[in-house]
C-alpha positions in Angstrom: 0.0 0.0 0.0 2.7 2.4 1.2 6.6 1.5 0.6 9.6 3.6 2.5 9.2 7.1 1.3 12.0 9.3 0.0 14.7 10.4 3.1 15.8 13.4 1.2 12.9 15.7 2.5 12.9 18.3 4.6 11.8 17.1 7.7 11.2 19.8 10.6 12.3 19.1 14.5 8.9 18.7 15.2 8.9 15.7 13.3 11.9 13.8 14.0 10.6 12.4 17.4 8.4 10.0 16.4 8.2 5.8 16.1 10.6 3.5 14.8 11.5 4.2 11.5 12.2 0.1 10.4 8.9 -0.3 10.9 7.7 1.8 7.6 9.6 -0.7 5.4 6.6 -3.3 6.8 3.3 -0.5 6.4 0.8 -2.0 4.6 1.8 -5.8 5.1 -0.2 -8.5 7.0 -3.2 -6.2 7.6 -6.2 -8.7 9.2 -9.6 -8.5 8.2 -11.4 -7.3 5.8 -10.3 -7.1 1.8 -8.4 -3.5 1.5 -11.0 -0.7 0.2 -11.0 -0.1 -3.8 -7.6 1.9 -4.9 -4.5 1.8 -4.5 -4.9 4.9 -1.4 -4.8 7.1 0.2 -1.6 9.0 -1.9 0.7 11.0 -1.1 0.7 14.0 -3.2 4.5 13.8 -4.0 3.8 10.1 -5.6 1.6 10.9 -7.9 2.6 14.9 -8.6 0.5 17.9 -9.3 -0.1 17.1 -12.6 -1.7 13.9 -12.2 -4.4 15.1 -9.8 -7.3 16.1 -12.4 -10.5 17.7 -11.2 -12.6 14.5 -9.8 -11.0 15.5 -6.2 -12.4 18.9 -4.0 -9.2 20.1 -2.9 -9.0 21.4 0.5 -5.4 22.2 0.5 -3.8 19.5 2.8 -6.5 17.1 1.3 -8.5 16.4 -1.2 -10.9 14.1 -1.0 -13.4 12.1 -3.5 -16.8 13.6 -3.3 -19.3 10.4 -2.8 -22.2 10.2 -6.0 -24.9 12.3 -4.2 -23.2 13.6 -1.6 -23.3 17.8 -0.3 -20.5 19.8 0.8 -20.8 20.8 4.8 -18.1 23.3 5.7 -17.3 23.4 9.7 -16.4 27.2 10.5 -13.7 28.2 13.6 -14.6 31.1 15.7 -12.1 33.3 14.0 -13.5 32.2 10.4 -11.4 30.3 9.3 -12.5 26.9 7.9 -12.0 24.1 10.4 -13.2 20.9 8.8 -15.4 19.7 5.5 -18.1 17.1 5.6 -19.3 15.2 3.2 -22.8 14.8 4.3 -24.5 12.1 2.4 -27.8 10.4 3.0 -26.4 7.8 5.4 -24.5 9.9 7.4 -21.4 12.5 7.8 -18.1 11.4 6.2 -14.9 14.1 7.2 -11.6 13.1 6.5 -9.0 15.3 8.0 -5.1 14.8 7.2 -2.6 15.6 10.7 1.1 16.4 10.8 2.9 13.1 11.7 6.5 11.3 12.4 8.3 9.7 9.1 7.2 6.3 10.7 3.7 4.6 11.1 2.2 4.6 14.7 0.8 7.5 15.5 -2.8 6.2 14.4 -2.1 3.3 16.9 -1.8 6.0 19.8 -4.7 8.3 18.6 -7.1 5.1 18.6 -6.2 4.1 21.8 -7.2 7.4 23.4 -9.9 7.8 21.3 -11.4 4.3 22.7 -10.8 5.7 26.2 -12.6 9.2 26.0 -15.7 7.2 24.0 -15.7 5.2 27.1 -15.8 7.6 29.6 -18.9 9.5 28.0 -20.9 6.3 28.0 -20.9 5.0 24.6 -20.1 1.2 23.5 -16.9 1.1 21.7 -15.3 -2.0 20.0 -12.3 -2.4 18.0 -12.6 -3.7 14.5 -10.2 -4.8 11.2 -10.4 -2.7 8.5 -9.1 -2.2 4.9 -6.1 -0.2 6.9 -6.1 -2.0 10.1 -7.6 -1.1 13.2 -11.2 0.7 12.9 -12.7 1.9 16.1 -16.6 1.6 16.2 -18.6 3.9 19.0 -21.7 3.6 19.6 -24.2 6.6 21.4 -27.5 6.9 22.6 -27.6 9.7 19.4 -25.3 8.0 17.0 -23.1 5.8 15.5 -19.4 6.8 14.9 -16.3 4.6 13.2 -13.2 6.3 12.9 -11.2 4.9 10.3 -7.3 5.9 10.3 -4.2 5.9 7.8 -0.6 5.9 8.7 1.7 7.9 6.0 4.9 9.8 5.5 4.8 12.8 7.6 1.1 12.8 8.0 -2.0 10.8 9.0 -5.4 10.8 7.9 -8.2 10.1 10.7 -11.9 10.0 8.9 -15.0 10.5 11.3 -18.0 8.7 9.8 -21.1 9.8 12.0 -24.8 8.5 11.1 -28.2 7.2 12.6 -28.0 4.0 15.1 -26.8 1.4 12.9 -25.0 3.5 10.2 -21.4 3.1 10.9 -21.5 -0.5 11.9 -18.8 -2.8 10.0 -19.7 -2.8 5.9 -22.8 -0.3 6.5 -22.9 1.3 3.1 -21.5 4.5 4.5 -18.7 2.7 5.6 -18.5 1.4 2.2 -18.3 4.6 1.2 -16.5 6.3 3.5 -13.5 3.5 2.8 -14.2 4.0 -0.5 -13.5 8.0 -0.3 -10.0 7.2 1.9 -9.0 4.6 -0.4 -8.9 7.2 -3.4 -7.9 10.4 -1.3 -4.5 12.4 -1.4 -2.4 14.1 1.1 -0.9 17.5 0.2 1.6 18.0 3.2 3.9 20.3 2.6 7.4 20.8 3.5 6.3 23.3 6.8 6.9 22.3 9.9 4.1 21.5 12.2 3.9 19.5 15.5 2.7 15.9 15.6 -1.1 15.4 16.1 -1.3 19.0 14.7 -4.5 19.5 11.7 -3.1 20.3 8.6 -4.4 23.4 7.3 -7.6 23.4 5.7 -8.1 25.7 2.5 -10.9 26.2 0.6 -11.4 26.6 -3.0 -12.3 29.6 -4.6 -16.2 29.7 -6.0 -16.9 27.6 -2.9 -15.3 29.8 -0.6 -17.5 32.7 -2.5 -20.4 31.1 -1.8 -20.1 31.2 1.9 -19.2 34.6 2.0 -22.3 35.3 -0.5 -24.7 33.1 2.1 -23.3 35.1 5.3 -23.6 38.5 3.9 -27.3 37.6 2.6 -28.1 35.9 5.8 -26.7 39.4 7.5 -28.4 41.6 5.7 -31.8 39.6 6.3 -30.8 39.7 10.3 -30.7 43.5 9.9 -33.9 43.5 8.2 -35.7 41.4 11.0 -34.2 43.8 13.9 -34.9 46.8 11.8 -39.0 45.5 11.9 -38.8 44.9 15.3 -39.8 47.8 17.0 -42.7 48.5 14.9 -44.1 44.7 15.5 -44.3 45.7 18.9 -46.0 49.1 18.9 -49.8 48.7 19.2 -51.2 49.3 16.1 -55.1 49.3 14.9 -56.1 46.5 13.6 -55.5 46.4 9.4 -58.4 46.9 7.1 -56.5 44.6 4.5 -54.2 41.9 5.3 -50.6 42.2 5.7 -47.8 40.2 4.6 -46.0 38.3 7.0 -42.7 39.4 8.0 -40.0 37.4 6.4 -39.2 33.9 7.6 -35.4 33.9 9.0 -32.7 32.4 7.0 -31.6 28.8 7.7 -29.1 29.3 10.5 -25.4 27.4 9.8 -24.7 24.5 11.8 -23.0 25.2 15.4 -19.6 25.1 15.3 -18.1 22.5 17.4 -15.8 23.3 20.3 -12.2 23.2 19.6 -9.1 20.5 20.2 -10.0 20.7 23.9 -13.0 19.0 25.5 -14.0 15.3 24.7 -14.2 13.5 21.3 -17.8 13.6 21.7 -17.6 17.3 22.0 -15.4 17.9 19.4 -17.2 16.0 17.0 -20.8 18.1 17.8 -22.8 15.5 19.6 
């Protein structure tokens, strides 16, 4: 899936302390379970170069992912505006795939799960540790939902994708399992050559006309805010009743979803539920 990865790279402090390196020349090998997901993936972007990328991929920056047949784009906003996660929101469930600075060698993933398991523990839900495509898949279930995070060891970086749906939807071969190992299998990693610290999100960039959009749909939904206060005081003045009937003030605009609460706090928290 992965062989050893080129040593002549420049590779940050931040990176250096890590896992043992031998182990890479193994990644991919004796993986238990199920058959690996279609693809060849997830890539790194320096495999398969910039030119070989197309436009079948949204490109996030440090990602870019597959967008499932059907499936709608859900951006995830930070509280200073900046774009903090995408979702691909199809109609079995939530699919995000983030990409994380990591050491040159495998393991990190290992780690993440294992604390992962813990904090799903200690906020009440059921949590079982399953064989995936990749390895290890870590199943959650809530009173609200079902999660699986599904993670992928590379050079320098590691992908973690959250799948969140109904009760039931993230059990093992669900189909939005299928196709959220189906998206992993066929997305690439853009990391850079910046340093960042282990465990750190890679940045997230949006594209252009979609990052237009939501500054068309906040400045529309502003000005219709404005509108409403503006109305306000003259819905609450008495006022004789109307010979004729009056429209209706408009409806409010569709609010965004609530942004979730940052690194800190539990993975529950962090993942809006």
């Amino acid at each position: 899936m992965f062989g050893r990865r080129k040593k002549n790279r420049d590779v940050s402090a931040y990176d250096e302390s890590g896992y043992d390196d031998a182990g890479y020349e193994q990644y991919g090998d004796g993986v238990s379970g199920e058959a690996p997901a279609p693809g060849t993936g997830p890539f790194d972007i320096d495999d398969i170069g910039e030119d070989a990328i197309g436009t079948t991929r949204l490109d996030l920056g440090s990602v870019l992912v597959p967008l499932p047949p059907g499936g709608q784009i859900q951006v995830e906003m930070a509280q200073n505006g900046a774009p903090q996660a995408v979702h691909l929101v199809t109609q079995h469930g939530r699919i995000t795939v983030t990409a994380y600075a990591a050491p040159k060698s495998p393991g990190q993933w290992r780690e993440v799960a294992g604390e992962l398991a813990d904090t799903l523990r200690n906020d009440k839900a059921a949590v079982s540790i399953e064989d995936g495509p990749w390895g290890r898949e870590l199943h959650g279930v809530t009173p609200n939902a079902d999660l699986r995070f599904i993670g992928v060891d590379g050079y320098r970086w590691m992908i973690r994708c959250v799948v969140a749906g109904p009760s039931g939807a993230a059990a093992a071969n669900t189909p939005l399992v299928e196709i959220a190992r189906a998206v992993v299998a066929d997305t690439i990693v853009r990391r850079g050559t910046d340093p960042h610290p282990v465990r750190t999100p890679l940045p997230v960039v949006l594209p252009q006309a979609l990052a237009e959009q939501l500054a068309a749909a906040a400045q529309q939904q502003q000005a219709q805010q404005q509108a409403q206060q503006g109305q306000r005081p003259q819905q609450q003045a008495p006022v004789r009743q109307p010979e004729a009937p009056v429209s209706p003030p408009p409806a409010p605009a569709p609010q965004p979803p609530r942004p979730r609460r940052g690194e800190s706090g539990s993975a529950m928290q962090q993942l809006g539920f």
